[in-house]
C-alpha positions in Angstrom: 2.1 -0.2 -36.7 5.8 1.2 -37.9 5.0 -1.3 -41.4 1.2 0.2 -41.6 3.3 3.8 -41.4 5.8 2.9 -44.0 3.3 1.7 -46.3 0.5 4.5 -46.2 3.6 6.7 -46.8 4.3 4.8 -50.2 0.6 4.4 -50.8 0.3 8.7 -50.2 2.9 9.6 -52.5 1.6 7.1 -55.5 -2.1 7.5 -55.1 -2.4 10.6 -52.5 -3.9 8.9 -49.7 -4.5 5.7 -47.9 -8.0 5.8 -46.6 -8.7 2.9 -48.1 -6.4 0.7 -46.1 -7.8 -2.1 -43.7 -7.0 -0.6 -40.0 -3.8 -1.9 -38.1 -5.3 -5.0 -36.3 -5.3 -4.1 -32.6 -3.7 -6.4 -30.2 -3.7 -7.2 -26.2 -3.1 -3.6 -24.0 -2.0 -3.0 -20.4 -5.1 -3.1 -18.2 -3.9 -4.9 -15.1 -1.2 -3.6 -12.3 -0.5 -3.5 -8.5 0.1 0.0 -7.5 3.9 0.9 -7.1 2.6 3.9 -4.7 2.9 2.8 -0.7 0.5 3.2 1.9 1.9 3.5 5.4 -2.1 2.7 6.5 -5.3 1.4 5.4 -7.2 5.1 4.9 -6.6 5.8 0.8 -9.6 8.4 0.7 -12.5 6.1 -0.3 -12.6 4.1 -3.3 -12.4 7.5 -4.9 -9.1 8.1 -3.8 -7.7 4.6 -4.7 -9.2 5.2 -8.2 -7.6 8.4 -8.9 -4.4 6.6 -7.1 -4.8 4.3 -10.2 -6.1 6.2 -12.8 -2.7 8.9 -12.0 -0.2 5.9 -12.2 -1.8 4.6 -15.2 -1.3 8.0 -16.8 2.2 8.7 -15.6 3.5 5.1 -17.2 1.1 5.8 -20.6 -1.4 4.2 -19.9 -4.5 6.7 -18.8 -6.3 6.4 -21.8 -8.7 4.2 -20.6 -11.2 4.1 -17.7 -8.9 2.6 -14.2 -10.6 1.3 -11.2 -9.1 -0.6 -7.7 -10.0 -3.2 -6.9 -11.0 -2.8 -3.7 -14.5 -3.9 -1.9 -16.5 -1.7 0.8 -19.7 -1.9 2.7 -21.1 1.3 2.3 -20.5 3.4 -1.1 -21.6 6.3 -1.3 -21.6 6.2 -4.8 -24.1 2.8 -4.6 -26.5 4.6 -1.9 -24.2 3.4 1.0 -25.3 -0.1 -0.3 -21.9 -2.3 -0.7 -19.8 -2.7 -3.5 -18.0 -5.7 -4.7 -14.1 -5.5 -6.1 -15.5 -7.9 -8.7 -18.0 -5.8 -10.1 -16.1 -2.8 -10.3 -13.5 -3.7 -13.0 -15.2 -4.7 -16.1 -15.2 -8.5 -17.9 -11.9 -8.6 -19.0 -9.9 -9.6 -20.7 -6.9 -8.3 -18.7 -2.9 -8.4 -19.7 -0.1 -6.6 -16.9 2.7 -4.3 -18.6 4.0 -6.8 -20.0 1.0 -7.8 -22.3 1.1 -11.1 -20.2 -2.4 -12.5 -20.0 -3.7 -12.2 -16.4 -7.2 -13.7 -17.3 -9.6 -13.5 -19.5 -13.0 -13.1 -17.5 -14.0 -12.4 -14.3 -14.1 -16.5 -13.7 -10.8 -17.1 -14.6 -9.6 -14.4 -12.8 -11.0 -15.4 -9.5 -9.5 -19.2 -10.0 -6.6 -18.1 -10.4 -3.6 -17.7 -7.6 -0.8 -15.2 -7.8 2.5 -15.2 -9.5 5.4 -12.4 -8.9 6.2 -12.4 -12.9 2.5 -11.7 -13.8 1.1 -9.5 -10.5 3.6 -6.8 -11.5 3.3 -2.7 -11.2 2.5 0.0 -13.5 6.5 0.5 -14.3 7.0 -4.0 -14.7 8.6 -4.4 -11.4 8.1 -6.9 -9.8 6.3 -6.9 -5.9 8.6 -7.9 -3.4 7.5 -11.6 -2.4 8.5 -14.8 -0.2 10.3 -16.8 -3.1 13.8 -17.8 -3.2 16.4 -14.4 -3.9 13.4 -11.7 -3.9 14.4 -8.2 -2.7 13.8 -7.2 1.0 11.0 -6.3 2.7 8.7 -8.8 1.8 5.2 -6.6 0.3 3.3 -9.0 -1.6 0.3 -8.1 1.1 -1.9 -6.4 -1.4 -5.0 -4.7 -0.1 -8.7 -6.2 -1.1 -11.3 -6.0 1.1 -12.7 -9.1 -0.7 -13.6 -12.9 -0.4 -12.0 -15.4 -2.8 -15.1 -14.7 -5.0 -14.4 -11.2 -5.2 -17.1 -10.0 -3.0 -16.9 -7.6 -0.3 -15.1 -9.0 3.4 -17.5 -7.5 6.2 -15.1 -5.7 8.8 -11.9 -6.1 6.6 -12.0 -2.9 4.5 -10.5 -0.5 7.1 -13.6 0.8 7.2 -14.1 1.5 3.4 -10.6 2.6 3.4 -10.9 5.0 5.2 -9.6 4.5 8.5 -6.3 4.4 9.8 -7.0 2.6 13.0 -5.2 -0.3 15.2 -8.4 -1.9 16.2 -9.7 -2.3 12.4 -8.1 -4.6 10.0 -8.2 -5.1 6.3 -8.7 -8.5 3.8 -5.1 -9.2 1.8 -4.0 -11.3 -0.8 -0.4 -12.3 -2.2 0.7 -11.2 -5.5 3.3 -14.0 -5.6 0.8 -17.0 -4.5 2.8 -17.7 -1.6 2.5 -17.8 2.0 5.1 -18.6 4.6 8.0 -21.0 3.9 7.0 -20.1 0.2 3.7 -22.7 1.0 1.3 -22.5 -2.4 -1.4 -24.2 -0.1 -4.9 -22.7 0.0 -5.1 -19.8 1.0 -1.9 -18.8 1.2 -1.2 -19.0 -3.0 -4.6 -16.5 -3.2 -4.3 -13.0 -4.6 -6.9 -11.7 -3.5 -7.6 -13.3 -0.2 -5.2 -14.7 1.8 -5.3 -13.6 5.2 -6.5 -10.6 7.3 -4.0 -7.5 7.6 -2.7 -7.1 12.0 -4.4 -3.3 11.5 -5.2 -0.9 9.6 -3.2 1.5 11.8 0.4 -0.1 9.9 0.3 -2.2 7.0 3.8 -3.5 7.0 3.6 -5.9 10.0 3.0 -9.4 8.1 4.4 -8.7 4.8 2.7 -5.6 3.3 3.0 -1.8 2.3 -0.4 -0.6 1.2 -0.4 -1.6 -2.3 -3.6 -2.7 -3.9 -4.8 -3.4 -7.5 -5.7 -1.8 -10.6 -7.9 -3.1 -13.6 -9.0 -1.0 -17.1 -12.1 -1.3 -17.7 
């Protein structure tokens, strides 16, 4: 970009303009991060809520010139007739690179073969999510709030109740941004990022490694 400047300048003051210049080839842009905002429970206001959640960090870090949604699944939208909605089909095809232009996948295929890894699952600033390898800060977070199957679709009774619900008796789908589970075990399904195991409640979601993080794609 700085050597397109530099020589439309040159090309301006010799021939008066530059129109005529090929455009800058355009390369990979941030449009994958876990939140950095905390959620002490599982209500985020709807999948509206977590959306603007996204679409505001994505902003605040320079990124909100594109369209953000979570990734997050429900059972009744009421944006989809109170049909459900699936965290897969909610985030465009990809492809998809975190803040620092690392490729997280390049469709919606890859992305769901995939397991998780703390230097690529980072948040909208590039920190990384607290995790269960070897040296990582304390508390562990890398819980990350789905909702979804391994396949991206929606989890019946794991959504805290569309995320809405702050309750002990309801509990929420999780998956591991670092691909680890305990005793840093990359064994199915503990290495999953989107699915891994079921939150204790939607009431507190620290209790088994989490703090109400969840994800956010560009579409």
């Amino acid at each position: 970009m700085r050597h397109r400047v530099f020589v439309c300048a040159v090309l301006t003051a010799l021939m008066g303009g530059c129109d005529d210049m090929p455009p800058a080839p355009s390369g990979p842009a941030v449009s994958f991060f876990v939140t950095s905002e905390t959620h002490t429970t599982g209500n985020l206001g709807g999948l509206a809520g977590a959306d603007s959640t996204c679409q505001r960090l994505a902003t605040s870090a320079g990124y909100g010139s594109r369209q953000w949604r979570a990734y997050l699944s429900v059972e009744r939208d009421p944006a989809n007739n109170n049909q459900p909605t699936h965290a897969r089909d909610r985030i465009g095809s990809g492809p998809w690179y975190n803040t620092a232009l690392a490729l997280v996948a390049n469709n919606l295929t890859e992305l769901h073969a995939r397991s998780g890894a703390a230097m690529i699952f980072l948040d909208e600033r590039g920190q990384i999510i607290n995790g269960q390898w070897t040296g990582s800060p304390l508390p562990n977070q890398h819980d990350i709030l789905t909702g979804s199957n391994l396949d991206g679709t929606v989890a019946a009774g794991l959504t805290c109740a569309d995320w809405t619900s702050s309750a002990s008796n309801v509990a929420a789908r999780v998956g591991h941004s670092d691909g680890m589970g305990q005793n840093q075990s990359t064994t199915p399904p503990a290495n999953s990022w989107n699915a891994a195991h079921e939150s204790q409640s939607c009431a507190d979601t620290a209790p088994r490694g989490g703090a109400g993080r969840f994800y956010c794609f560009a579409r």
